[in-house]
C-alpha positions in Angstrom: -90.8 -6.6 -202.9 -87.7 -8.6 -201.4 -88.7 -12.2 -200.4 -88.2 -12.5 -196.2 -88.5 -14.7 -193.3 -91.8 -14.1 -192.3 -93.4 -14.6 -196.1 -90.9 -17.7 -196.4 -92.3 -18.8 -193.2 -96.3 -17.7 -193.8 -96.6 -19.7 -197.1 -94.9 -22.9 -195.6 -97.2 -22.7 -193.3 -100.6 -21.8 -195.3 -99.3 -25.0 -197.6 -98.2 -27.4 -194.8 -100.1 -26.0 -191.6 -98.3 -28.1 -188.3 -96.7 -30.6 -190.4 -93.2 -28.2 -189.8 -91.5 -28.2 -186.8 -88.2 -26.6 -185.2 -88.7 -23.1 -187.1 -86.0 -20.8 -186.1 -84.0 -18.0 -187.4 -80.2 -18.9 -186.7 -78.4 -15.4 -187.8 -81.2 -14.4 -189.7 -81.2 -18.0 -191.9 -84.7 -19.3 -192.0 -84.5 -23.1 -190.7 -87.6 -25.5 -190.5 -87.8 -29.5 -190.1 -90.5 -31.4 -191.7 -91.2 -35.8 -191.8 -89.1 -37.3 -194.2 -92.4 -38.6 -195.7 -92.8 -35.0 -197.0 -89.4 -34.0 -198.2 -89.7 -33.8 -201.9 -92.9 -32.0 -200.9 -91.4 -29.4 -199.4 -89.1 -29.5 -201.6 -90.7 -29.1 -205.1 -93.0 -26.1 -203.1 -90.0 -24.7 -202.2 -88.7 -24.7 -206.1 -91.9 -24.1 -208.0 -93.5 -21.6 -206.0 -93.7 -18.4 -208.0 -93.0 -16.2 -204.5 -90.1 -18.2 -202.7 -88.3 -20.1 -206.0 -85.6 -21.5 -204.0 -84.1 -23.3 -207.3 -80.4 -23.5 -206.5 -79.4 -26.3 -204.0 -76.4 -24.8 -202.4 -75.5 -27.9 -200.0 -76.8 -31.4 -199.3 -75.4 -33.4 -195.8 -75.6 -35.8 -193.1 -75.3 -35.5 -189.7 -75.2 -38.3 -186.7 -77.3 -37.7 -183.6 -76.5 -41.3 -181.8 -78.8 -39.7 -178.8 -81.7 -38.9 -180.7 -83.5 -42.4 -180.8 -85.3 -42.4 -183.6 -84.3 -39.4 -185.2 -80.8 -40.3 -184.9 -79.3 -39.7 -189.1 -80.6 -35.9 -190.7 -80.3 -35.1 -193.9 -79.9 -31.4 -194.0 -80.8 -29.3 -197.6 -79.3 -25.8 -197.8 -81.3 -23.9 -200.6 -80.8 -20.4 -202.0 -83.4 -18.0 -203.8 -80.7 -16.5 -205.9 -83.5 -13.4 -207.3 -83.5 -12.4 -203.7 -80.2 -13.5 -202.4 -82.1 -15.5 -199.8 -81.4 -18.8 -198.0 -82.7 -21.3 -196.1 -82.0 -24.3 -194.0 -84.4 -27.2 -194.5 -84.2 -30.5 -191.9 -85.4 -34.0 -192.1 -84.4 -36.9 -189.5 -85.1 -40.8 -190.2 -84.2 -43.6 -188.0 -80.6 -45.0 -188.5 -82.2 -48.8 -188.4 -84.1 -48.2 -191.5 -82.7 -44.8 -193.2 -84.6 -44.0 -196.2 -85.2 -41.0 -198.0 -86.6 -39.5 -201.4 -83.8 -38.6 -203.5 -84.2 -35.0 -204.5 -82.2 -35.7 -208.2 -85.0 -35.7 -210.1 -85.7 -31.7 -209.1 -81.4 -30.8 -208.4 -79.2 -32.1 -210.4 -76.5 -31.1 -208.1 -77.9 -33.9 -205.6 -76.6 -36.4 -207.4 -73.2 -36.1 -206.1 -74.4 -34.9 -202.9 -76.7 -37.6 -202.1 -74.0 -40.1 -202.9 -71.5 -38.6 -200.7 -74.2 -38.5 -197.9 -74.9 -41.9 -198.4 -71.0 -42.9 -198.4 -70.5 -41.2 -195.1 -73.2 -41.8 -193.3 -75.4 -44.8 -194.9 -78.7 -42.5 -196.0 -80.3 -44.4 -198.4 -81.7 -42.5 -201.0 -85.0 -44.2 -202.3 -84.6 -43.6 -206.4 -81.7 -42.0 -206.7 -80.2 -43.3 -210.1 -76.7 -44.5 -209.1 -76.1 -44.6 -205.1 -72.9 -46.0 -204.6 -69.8 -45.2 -202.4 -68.0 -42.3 -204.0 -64.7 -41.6 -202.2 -64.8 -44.8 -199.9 -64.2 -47.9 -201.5 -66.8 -50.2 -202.5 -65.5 -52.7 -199.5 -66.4 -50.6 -197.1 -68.6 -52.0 -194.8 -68.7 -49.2 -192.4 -70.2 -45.4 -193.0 -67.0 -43.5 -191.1 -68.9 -40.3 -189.8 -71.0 -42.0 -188.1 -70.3 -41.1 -184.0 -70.3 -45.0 -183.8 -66.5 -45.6 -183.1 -64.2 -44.3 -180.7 -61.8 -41.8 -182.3 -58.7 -43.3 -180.5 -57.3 -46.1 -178.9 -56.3 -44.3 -175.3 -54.5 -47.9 -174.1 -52.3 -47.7 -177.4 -48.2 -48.0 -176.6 -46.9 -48.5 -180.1 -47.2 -44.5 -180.7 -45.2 -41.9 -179.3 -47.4 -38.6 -178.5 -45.0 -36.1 -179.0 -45.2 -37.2 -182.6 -48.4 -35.8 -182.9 -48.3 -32.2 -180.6 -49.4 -34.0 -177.6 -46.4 -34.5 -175.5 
């Protein structure tokens, strides 16, 4: 029997009961948030659970919502049941004051990388992950550059000559 939404979405829920949120369906991609106190939870279910066995971790990310007080860094996990050919979208938000997470390395190796890139760009701290450091910034960087914290451009600027750059 092919694995689908509505079984992915029935045994999260006889596991977890109310503790996931925001489940939705975006073109047919089954997408859930949970606490960040519960993500290797979800996550090891997700992996050992002899009906779902989401064991390939396609994608690992950041994203900045500077409106979302509170909630403002996510940590997005893309995972893929490759028996079935099935994917889902799993979401957890922390507060950008005090960003901590559970590294997932420990069940994907692949989040090793991940996880450090996540961390370079956006400052997610990943609570025992065995080598978080910058990995395409440099280590001087005191800044995480996706963040929505700057302004993209300087609008007063002179020195620059806008036709230069399609603009003119």
């Amino acid at each position: 029997m092919a694995l689908t939404n509505e079984t992915i979405k029935a045994r999260l829920t006889e596991k977890f009961g109310d503790q996931l949120s925001h489940v939705e369906e975006p073109y047919g991609m089954h997408s859930f948030e949970a606490p960040k106190e519960l993500n290797l939870k979800v996550l090891n279910f997700l992996y050992d659970d002899e009906e779902l066995k989401f064991r390939f971790l396609t994608d690992l990310t950041g994203v900045h919502y500077p409106d979302n007080k509170g909630r403002e860094l996510a940590v997005v996990y893309h995972l893929h049941n490759m028996t079935d050919n099935v994917r889902v979208r799993f979401k957890v938000f922390t507060d950008i004051n005090q960003p901590d997470i559970y590294t997932a390395t420990g069940l994907f190796s692949a989040a090793n990388w991940m996880e450090r890139e996540t961390y370079d760009f956006f400052g997610v701290n990943f609570i025992g992950h065995p080598n978080l450091k910058r990995i395409l910034n440099v280590e001087e960087m005191d800044y995480f550059p996706l963040r929505k914290e700057f302004p993209l451009e300087d609008q007063t600027r002179i020195d620059k000559d806008d036709e230069m750059f399609g603009r003119g």
